[in-house]
matplotlib code that plots the C-alpha trace (Angstrom):
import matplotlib.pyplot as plt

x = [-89.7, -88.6, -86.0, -86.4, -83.3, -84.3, -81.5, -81.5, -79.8, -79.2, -80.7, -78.0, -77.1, -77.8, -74.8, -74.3, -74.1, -73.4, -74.3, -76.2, -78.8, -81.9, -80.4, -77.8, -74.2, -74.5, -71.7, -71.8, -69.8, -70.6, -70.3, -72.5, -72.1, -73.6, -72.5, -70.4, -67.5, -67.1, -67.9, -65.6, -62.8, -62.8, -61.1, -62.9, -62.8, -66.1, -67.2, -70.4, -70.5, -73.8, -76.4, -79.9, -83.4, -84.8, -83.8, -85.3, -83.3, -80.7, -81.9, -83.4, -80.6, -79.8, -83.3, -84.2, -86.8, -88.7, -86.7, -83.5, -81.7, -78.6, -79.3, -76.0, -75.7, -74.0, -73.6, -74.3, -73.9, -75.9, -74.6, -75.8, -77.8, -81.7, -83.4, -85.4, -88.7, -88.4, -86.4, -87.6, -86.7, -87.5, -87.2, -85.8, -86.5, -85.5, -85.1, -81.9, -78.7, -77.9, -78.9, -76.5, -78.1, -75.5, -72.8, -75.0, -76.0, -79.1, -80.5, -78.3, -80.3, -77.2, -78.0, -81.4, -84.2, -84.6, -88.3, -89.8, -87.4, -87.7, -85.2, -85.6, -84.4, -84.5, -82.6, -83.1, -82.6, -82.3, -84.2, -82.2, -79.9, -78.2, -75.7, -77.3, -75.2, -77.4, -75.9, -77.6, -76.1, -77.9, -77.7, -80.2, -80.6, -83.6, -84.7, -85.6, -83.7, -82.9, -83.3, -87.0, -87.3, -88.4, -85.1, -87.2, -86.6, -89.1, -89.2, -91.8, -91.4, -91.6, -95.3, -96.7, -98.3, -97.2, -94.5, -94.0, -91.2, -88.6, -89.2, -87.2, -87.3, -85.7, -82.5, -79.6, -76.0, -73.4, -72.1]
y = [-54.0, -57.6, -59.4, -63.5, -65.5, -68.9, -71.5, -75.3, -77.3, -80.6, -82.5, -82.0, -85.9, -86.8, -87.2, -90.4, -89.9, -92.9, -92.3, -89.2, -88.0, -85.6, -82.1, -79.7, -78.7, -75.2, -73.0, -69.4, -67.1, -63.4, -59.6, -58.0, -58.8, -56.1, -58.7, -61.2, -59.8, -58.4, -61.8, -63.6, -61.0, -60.9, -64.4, -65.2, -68.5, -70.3, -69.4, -72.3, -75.6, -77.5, -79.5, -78.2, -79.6, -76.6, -74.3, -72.0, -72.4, -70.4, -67.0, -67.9, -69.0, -65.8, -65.1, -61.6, -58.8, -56.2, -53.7, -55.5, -53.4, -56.4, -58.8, -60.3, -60.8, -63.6, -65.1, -68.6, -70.9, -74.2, -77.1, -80.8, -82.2, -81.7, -84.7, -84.1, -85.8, -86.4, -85.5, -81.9, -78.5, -76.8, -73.0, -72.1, -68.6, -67.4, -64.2, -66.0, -64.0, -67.2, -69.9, -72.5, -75.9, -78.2, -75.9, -73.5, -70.1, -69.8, -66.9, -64.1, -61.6, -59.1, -55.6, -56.2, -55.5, -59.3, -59.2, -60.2, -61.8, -60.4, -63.4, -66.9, -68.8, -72.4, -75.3, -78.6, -81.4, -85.3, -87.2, -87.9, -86.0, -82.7, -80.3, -77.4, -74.5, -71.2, -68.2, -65.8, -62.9, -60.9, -57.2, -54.6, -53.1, -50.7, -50.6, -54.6, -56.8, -59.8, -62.0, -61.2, -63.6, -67.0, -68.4, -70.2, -72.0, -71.9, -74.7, -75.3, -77.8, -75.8, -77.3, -76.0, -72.7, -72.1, -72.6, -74.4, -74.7, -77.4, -79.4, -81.3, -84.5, -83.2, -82.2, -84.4, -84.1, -85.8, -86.4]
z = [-257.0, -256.2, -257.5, -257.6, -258.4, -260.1, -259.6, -260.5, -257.8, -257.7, -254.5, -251.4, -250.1, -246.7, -244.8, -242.3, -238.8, -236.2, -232.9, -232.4, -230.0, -229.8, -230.0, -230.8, -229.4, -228.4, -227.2, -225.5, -225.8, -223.1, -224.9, -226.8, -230.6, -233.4, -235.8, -237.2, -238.3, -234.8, -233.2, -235.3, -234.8, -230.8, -230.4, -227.5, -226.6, -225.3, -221.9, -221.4, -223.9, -223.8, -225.1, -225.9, -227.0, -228.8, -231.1, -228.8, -226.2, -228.3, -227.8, -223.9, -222.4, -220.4, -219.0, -220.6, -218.7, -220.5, -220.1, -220.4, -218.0, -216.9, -219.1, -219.7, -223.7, -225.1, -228.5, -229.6, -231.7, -232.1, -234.3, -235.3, -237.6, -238.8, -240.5, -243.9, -244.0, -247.5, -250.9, -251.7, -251.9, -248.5, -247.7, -244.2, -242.5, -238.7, -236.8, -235.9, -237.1, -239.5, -240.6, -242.1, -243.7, -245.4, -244.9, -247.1, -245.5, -246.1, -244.0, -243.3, -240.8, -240.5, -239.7, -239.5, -236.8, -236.1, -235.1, -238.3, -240.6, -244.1, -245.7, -246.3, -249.0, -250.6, -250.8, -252.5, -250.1, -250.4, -247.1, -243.9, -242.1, -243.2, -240.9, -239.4, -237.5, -236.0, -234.9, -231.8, -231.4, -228.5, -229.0, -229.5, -233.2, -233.9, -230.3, -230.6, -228.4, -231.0, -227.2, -227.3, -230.3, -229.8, -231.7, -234.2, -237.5, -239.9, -242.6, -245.5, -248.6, -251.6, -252.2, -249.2, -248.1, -244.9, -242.4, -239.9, -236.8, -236.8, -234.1, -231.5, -233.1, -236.2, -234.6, -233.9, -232.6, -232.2, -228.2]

ax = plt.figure().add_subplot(projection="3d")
ax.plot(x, y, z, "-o")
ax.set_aspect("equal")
plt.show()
């Protein structure tokens, strides 16, 4: 049984943003994270702040082996801007821990074996630029490494069958 929640939403405005660049502000943060509650709880302060390209880069930026014997595990957190091609309401899905749109979370991956996400979920967006924030958290739940992912974000407009991955040239961040 499935249960579909139909909600009405009023398009989302863009926001204005002076003086951004290709990219998102990503910081890093070393231990091993189960989830958020115990990320947020630690108080650890930030142990690498950068800039990256790709949303992939998220979930690579500790190089990972097969059998991920060493593998130093971090969390991250990326955060910036993506633009909207055009008005519409777009569904977002990622085997990311979160993913926040418009200060919205939209998918919420707690708990879960991150290797296919089962959640995605819809927002209606105006055109231009909108605030994104994505979580990493590299731990291992169900024996899958969540850094084997490719730290995707899937997007589709609500009129199209399939989706596809949110590109470089949609993200933006501030310097």
């Amino acid at each position: 049984m499935r249960t579909i929640l139909i909600e009405k939403q009023a398009l989302l405005p863009a926001v204005g943003v002076e003086g951004s660049f290709h990219g998102l502000n990503m910081e890093v943060t070393y231990g091993m994270f189960l989830n958020m509650q115990e990320f947020m709880k630690t108080g650890k302060s930030v142990d690498v702040s950068t800039d990256i390209r790709e949303t992939g880069e998220l979930t690579s930026f500790v190089p990972s082996t097969n059998s991920m014997r060493g593998v130093r595990q971090y969390a991250a957190v990326a955060t910036g801007f993506i633009d909207i091609p055009e008005n519409g309401v777009y569904f977002f899905s990622s085997d990311l821990e979160e993913v926040w749109v418009g200060g919205k979370l939209l998918v919420n991956n707690g708990g879960e074996v991150k290797r296919h996400s089962r959640n995605d979920r819809s927002i209606a967006l105006e055109k231009g630029m909108h605030e994104l924030k994505l979580v990493f958290l590299g731990h291992i739940i169900g024996g899958w490494p969540s850094n084997w992912n490719n730290g995707a974000v899937m997007l589709r407009k609500s009129d199209e069958k399939k989706f596809r991955k949110i590109t470089s040239d949609m993200l933006w961040r501030k310097k």
